[in-house]
C-alpha positions as CSV (number, residue, x, y, z in Angstrom):
1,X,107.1,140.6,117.3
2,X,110.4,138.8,116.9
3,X,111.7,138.6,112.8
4,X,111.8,134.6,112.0
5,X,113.2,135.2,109.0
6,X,109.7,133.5,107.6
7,X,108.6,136.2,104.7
8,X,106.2,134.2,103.5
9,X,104.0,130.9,103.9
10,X,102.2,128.7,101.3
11,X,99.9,127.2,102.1
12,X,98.0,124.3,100.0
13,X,95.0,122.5,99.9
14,X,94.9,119.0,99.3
15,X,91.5,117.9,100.1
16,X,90.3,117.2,96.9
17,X,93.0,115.6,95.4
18,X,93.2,113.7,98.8
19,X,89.9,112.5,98.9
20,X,89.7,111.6,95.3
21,X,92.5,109.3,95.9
22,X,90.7,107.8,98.6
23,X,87.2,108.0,98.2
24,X,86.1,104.2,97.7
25,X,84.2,103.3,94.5
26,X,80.9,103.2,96.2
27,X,80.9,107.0,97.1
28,X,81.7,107.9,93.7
29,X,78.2,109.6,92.6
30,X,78.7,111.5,95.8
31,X,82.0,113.3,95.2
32,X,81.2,114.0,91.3
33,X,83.0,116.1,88.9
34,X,81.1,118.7,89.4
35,X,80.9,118.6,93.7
36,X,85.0,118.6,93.2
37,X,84.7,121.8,91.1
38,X,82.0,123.9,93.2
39,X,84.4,122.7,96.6
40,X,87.5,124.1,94.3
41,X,85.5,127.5,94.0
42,X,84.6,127.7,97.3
43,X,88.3,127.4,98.4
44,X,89.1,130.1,96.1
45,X,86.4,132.1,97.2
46,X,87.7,131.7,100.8
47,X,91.6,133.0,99.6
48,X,93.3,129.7,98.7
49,X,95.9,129.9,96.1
50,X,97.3,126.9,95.6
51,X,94.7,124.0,95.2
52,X,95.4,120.3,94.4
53,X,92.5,119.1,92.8
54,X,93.6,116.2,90.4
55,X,95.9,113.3,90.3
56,X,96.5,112.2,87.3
57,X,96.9,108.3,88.7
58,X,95.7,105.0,87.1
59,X,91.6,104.9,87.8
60,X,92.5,101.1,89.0
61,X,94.3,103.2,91.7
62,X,92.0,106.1,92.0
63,X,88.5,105.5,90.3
64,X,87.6,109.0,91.3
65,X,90.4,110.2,89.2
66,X,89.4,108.5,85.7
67,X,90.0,110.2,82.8
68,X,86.2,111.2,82.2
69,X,86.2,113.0,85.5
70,X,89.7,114.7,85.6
71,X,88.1,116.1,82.0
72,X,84.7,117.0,83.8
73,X,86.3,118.9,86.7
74,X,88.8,120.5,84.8
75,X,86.1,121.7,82.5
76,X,84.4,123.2,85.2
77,X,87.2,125.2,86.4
78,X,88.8,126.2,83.3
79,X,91.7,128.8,83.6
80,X,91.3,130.7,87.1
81,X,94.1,133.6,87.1
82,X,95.6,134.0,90.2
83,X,95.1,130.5,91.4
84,X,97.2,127.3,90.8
85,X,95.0,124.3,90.4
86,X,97.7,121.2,90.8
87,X,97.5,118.1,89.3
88,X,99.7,115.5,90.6
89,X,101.6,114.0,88.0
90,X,103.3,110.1,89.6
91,X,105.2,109.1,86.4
92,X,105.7,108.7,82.4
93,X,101.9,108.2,82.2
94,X,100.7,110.4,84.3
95,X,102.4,113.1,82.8
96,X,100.9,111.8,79.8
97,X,97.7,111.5,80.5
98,X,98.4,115.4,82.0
99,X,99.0,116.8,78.3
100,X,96.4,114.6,77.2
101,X,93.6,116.2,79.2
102,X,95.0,119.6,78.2
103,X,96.1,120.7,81.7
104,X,98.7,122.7,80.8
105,X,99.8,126.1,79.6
106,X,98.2,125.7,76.4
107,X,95.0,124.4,77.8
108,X,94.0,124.8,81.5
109,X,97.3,125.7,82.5
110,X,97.4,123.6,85.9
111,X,100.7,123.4,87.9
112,X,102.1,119.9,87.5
113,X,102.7,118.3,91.1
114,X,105.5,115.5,91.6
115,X,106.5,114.0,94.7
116,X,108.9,111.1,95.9
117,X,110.2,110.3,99.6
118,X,113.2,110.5,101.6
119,X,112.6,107.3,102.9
120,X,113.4,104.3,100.3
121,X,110.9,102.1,102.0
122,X,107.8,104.8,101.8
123,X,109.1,105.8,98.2
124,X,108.8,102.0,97.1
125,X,105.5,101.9,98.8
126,X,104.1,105.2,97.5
127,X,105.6,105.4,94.0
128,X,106.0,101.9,93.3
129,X,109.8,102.0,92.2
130,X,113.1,103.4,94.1
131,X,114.3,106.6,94.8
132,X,116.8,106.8,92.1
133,X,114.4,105.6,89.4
134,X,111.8,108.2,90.5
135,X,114.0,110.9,90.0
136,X,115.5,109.7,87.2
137,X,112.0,109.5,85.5
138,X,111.0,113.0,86.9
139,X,114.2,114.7,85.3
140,X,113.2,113.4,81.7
141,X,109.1,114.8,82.5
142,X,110.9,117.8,84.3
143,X,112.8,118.9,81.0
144,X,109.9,118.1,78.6
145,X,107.7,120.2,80.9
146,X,109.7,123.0,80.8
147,X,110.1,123.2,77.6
148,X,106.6,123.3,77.4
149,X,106.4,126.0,79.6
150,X,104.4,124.2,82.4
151,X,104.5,125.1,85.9
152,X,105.3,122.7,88.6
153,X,106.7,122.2,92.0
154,X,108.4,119.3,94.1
155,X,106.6,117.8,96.7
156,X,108.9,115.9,98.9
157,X,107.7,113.4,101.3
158,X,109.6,112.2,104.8
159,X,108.5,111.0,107.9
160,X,109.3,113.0,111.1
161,X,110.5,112.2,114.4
162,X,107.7,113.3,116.9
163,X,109.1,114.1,120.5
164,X,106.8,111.6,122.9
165,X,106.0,109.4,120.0
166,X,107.8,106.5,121.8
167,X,111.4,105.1,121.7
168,X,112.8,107.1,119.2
169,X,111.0,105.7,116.5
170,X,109.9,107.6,113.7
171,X,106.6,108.7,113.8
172,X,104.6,108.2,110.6
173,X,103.6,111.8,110.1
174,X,104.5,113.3,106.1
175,X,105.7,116.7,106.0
176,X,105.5,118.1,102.4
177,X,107.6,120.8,101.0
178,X,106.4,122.5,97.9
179,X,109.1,124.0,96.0
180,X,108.7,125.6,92.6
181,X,110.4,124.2,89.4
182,X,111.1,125.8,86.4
């Protein structure tokens, strides 16, 4: 077999935090705290690693992802060595809301998940603000987090141009790109 240089891949699950983003508010007592937490430990059982599981978003946003049930499933989990349960962390509040809940080192000790686009349009669409703002936020959360000791990585958002998707145009699949911070 030919070297591609690849030593390594990561690979992450993101149904649960997905899902929770999406599941609409009449499914709630379906996916429950506790449904989120035995599918978590299922993954793990199966060899995942690296597991988004929360958002720490606005419940207007999210109702799956109130406070009361990011509390729930993280209780559930508690510390798993070995693994890193992810919580996405948007902006100022969510980050907030993230040492709130006590996800990190000194509590749960989730890796914090941030994201942003390439693209202004999707970032303003996504994040709610431009791309310059959003990074401007994440380097202030960034440098408190670290000095906190709390693991994190980048995920950076982009749409890809898909041969035979038509006219050049840019197809509206996301790639993500996880990349360690420290």
């Amino acid at each position: 077999m030919a070297n591609s240089g690849l030593e390594r891949a990561i690979v992450t699950d993101v149904t649960l935090r997905e899902y929770g983003q999406n599941v609409p508010e009449r499914f709630l007592p379906v996916f429950t705290p506790e449904i989120r937490a035995e599918i978590a430990l299922q993954l793990i059982g199966a060899g995942f690693r690296n597991i988004e599981v929360l958002s720490c978003v606005h419940p207007a946003i999210a109702p799956a992802m109130n406070r009361d049930a990011v509390k729930k499933t993280s209780e559930k989990l508690g510390r798993i060595d070995g693994v890193n349960l992810i919580a996405l962390v948007p902006n100022r509040a969510g980050y907030e809301a993230f040492l709130d809940l006590d996800l990190g080192p000194d509590g749960y000790d989730y890796t914090m998940g941030i994201f942003f686009s390439a693209v202004e349009a999707h970032n303003l669409a996504n994040v709610g603000r431009p791309i310059k703002d959003t990074l401007e936020e994440y380097r202030m959360i960034l440098n408190d987090a670290a000095s906190l000791g709390i693991q994190g990585y980048r995920l950076h958002l982009g749409r890809v141009r898909i041969p035979g998707s038509g006219k050049g145009s840019l197809n509206n699949a996301l790639y993500r790109h996880p990349q360690r911070i420290h």
